[in-house]
N, C-alpha and C positions, 0 to 999 in steps of 0.2 A: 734227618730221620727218615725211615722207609714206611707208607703208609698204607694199611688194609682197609678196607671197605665189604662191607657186604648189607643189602636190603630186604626187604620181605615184605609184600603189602599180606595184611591181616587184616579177617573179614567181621572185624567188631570197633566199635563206637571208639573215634581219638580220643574221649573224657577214660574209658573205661582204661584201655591200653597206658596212658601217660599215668594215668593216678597207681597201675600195676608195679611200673618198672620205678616208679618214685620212691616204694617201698623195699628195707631191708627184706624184707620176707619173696618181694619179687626179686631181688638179687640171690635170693637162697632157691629157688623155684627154679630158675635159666638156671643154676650152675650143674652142671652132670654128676652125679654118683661118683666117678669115678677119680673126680678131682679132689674129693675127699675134702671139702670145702667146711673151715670151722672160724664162724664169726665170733671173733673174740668180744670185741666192744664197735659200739655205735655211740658217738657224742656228738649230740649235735653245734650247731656256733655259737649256740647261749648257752655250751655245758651241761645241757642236759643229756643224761645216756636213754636210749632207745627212743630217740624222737619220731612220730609220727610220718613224717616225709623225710629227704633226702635232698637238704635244701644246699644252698652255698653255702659252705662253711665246716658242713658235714665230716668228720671221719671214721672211717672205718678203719678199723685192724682187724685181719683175717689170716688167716693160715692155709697154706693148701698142701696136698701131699700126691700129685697125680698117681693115680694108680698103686696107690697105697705103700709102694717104696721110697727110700730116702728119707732123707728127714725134712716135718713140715718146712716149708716156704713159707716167711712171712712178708705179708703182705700189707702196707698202709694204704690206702687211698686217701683222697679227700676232694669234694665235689669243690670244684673253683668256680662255677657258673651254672646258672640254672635260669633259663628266662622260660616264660609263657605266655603267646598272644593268642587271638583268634586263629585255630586252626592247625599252629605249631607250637613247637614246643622243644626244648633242647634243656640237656644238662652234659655235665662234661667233669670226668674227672681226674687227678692224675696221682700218680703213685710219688709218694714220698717216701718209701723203702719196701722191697721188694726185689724180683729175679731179674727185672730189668732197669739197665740205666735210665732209660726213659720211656715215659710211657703215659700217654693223653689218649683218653677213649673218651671219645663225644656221640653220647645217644640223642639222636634223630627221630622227631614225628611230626607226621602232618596228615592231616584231616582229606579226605577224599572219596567224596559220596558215600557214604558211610560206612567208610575203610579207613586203615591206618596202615601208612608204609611205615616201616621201622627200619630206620638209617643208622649203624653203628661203621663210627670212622675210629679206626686206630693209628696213632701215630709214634712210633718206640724206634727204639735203639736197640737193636740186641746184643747180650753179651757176651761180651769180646770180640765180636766178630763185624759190629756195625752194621751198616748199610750190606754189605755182602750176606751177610746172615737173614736175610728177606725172604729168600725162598724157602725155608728150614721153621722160619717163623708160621709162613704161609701154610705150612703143613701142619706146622700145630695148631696157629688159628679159625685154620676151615672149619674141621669138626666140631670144636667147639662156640663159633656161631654159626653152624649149622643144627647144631642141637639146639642154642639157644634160641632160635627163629623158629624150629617148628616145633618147641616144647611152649613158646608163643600163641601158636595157631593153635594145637593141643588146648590152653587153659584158657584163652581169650573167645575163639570164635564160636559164633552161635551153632 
């Protein structure tokens, strides 16, 4: 699998930032307009729909329609791990159907004088094309956490 990275130190409190992106509502905030982004259901591991956090166990079904052409993309996740200690904190999720054969995005945070670096690791396949198809992803990934890192600093920082 071919893998993307990009960070961002944010100038607001680790509690504030982690408990943000823990939330369905912070995954609707980061996604851009333009992705046309439509959350279908949230259930959480005990079955309940629209649970409070975005624990392990989590799924979401979402839909996307970039740029308003074609027809929606759908899109499953489900959060496979979520730890938190003093100062870090990580969850991680992966697609269970969707536009990619594979696909593990692991969001990163850790505490630092009272900032937050936010670490989002992608690690996918793309389709049809594999491992060659990296640099074509890379293009599409950039802007899109590019948006989502300073629509971060946007809602987060003091």
């Amino acid at each position: 699998m071919a893998t993307y990275q990009r960070e961002v130190w944010v100038d607001a409190p680790f509690d504030e930032v982690w408990r943000f992106y823990s939330t369905v509502d912070g995954l609707e905030a980061l996604t851009p307009e333009w992705m046309n982004l439509r959350v279908e259901e949230v259930r959480g591991p005990d079955g309940d729909t629209d649970p409070d956090v975005l624990e392990a166990g989590t799924e979401i079904r979402m839909s996307l329609r970039p740029f308003g052409t074609g027809p929606h993309q759908r899109w499953i996740s489900t959060i496979v791990q979520r730890t938190e200690e003093d100062g870090a904190a990580m969850f991680r999720d992966e697609m269970d159907g969707g536009p990619f054969p594979e696909w593990q995005h692991t969001h990163q945070f850790y505490a630092g004088d009272g900032k937050t670096l936010v670490r989002d690791v992608v690690d996918y396949r793309f389709p049809a094309l594999g491992e060659t198809g990296s640099p074509l992803a890379k293009v599409g990934f950039e802007p899109m956490f590019a948006y989502r890192h300073r629509k971060t600093k946007d809602l987060l920082e003091r």
